[in-house]
C-alpha positions as CSV (number, residue, x, y, z in Angstrom):
1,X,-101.7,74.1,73.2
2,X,-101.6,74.5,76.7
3,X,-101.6,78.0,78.3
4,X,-98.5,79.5,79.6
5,X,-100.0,79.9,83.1
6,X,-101.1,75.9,83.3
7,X,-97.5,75.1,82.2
8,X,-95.6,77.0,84.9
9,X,-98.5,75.5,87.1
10,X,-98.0,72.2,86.4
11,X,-94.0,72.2,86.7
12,X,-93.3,74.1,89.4
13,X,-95.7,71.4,90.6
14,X,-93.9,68.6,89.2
15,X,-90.7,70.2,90.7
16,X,-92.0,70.0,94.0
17,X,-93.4,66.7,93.6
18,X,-90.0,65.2,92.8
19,X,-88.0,67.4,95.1
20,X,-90.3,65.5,97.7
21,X,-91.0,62.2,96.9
22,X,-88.6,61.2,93.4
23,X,-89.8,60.7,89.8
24,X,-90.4,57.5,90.0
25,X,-92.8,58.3,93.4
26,X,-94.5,61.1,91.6
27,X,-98.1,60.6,89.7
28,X,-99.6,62.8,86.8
29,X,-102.8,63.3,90.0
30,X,-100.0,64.3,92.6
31,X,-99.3,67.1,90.5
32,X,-102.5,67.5,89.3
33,X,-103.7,68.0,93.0
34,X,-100.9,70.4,93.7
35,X,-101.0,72.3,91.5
36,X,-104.8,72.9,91.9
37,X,-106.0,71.9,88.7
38,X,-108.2,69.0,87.1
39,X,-106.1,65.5,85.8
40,X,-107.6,65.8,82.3
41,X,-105.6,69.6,82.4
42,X,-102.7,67.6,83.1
43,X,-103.2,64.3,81.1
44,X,-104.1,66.3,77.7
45,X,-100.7,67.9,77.5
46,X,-98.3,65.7,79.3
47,X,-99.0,61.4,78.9
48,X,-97.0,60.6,81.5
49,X,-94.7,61.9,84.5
50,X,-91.7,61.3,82.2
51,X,-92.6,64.0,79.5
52,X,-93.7,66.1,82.8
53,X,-90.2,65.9,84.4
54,X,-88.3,66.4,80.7
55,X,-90.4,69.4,80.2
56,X,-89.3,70.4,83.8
57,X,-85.4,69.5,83.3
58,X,-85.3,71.5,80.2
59,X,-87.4,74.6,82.2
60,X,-84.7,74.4,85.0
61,X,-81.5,74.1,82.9
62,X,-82.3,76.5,80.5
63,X,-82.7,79.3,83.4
64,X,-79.1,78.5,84.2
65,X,-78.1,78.2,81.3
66,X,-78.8,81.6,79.6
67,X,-78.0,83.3,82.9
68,X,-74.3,83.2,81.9
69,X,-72.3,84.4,78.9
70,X,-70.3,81.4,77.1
71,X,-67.2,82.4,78.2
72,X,-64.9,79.9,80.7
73,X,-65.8,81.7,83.6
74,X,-69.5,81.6,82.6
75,X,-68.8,78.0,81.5
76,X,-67.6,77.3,84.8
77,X,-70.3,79.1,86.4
78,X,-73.1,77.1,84.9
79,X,-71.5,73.6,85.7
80,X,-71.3,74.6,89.3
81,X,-74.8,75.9,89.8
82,X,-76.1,72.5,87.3
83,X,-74.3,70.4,89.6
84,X,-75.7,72.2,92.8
85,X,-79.0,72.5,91.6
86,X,-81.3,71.1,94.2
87,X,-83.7,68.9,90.9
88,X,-80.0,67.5,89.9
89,X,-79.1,66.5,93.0
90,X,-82.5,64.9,93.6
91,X,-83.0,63.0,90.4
92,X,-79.4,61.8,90.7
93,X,-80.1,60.9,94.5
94,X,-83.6,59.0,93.8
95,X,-83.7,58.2,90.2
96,X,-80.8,58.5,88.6
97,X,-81.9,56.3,85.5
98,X,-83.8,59.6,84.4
99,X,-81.0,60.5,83.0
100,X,-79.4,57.9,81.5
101,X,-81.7,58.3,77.9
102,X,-80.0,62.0,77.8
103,X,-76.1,60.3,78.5
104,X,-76.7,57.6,76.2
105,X,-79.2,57.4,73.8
106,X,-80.1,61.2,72.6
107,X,-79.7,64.8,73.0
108,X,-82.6,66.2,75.2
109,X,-83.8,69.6,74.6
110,X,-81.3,70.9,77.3
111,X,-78.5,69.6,75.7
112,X,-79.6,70.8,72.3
113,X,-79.8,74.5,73.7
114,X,-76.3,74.2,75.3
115,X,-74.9,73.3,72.3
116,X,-76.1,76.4,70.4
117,X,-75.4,78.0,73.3
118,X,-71.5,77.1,73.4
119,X,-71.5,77.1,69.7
120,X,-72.5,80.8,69.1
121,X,-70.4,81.6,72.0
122,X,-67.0,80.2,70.7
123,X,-68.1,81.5,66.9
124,X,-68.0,85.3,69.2
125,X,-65.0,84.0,71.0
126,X,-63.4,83.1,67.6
127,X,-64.3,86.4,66.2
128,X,-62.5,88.5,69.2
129,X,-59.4,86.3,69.1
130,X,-60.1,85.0,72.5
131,X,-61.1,81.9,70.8
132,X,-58.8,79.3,69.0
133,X,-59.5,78.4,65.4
134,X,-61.9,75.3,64.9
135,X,-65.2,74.1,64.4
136,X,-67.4,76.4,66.7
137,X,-69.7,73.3,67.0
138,X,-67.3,70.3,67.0
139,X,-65.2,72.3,69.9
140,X,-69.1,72.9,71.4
141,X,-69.5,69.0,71.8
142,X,-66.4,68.8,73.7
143,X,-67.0,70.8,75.5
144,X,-70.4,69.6,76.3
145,X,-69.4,66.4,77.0
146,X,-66.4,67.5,79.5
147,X,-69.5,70.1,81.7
148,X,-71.6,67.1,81.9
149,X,-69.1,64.8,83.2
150,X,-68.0,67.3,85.2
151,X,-71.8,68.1,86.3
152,X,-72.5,64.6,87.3
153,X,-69.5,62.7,87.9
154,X,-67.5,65.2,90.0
155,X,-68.8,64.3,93.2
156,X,-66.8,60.7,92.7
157,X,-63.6,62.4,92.2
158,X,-63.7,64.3,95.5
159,X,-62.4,63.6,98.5
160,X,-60.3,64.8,101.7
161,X,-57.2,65.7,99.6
162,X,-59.0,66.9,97.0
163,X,-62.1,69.4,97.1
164,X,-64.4,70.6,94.8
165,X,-62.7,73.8,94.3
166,X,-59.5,72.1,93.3
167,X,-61.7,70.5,90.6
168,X,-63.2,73.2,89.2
169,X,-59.6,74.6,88.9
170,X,-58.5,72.2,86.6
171,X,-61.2,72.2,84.8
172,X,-60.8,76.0,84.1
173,X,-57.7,75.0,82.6
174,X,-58.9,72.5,80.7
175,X,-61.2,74.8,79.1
176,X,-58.6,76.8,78.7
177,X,-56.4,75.0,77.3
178,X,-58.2,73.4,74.7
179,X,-60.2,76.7,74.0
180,X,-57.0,79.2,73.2
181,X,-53.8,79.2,71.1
């Protein structure tokens, strides 16, 4: 078990390694050397850069994530700050293939922690009436699905006529929509 001090050592290492050069540019020693321990400290917890950056995604979305309450505007909150956060934007920049396992092959732990997440906060939603009837968790995976396209795929949909903002609008009514009576 590695101690909580080496583990915020070695990813806010990581994060800066891959905030300046990419995952695919950044070595188990480059973060080793930053963060101003020994390799082996590294190597016996982490067996490569990939388990590195997953622990580090996971680290970084689940700040954002349980900064909000899972409500639409909290909903809408965390896709905007996901999709502006500066290790997003870098991974999807340099090395976007990172993410491809999490879009098409599993649920990273992330993703597993939005889910219950959304899930316990449309089970309250339901509860309070603000919430249509449904399977909390089915309703969760939509809604999963719709943030992350929303995280990564919005910048494609923006353009002169069309900003960001208007986005996000409509997908606040989405939400809504599908999320109330």
């Amino acid at each position: 078990m590695v101690s909580q001090g080496l583990q915020d050592l070695a990813l806010d290492a990581t994060k800066a390694c891959v905030l300046a050069y990419g995952v695919r540019r950044t070595t188990l020693t480059d973060v080793a050397r930053r963060a101003g321990v020994s390799r082996m400290s590294i190597y016996r917890r982490w067996p490569d850069v990939g388990s590195l950056v997953a622990d580090l995604m996971s680290r970084e979305w689940h700040e954002v994530i349980v900064a909000e309450p899972a409500t639409i505007d909290g909903i809408l909150k965390v896709t905007r700050q996901l999709r502006e956060h500066p290790l997003l934007r870098k991974i999807i920049e340099a090395d976007p293939e990172t993410l491809l396992p999490y879009m098409l092959d599993r649920r990273g732990t992330s993703q597993q922690e939005m889910l219950a997440f959304l899930t316990e906060g449309l089970r309250a939603g339901q509860a309070s009436g603000q919430v249509r009837a449904g399977d909390p968790g089915g309703m969760a995976r939509a809604v999963l699905l719709t943030v992350q396209s929303f995280v990564l795929s919005a910048p494609v949909a923006v353009d002169e006529s069309y900003s960001q903002s208007d986005l996000d609008d409509e997908l606040r009514d989405l939400l809504h929509r599908y999320l109330t009576d």
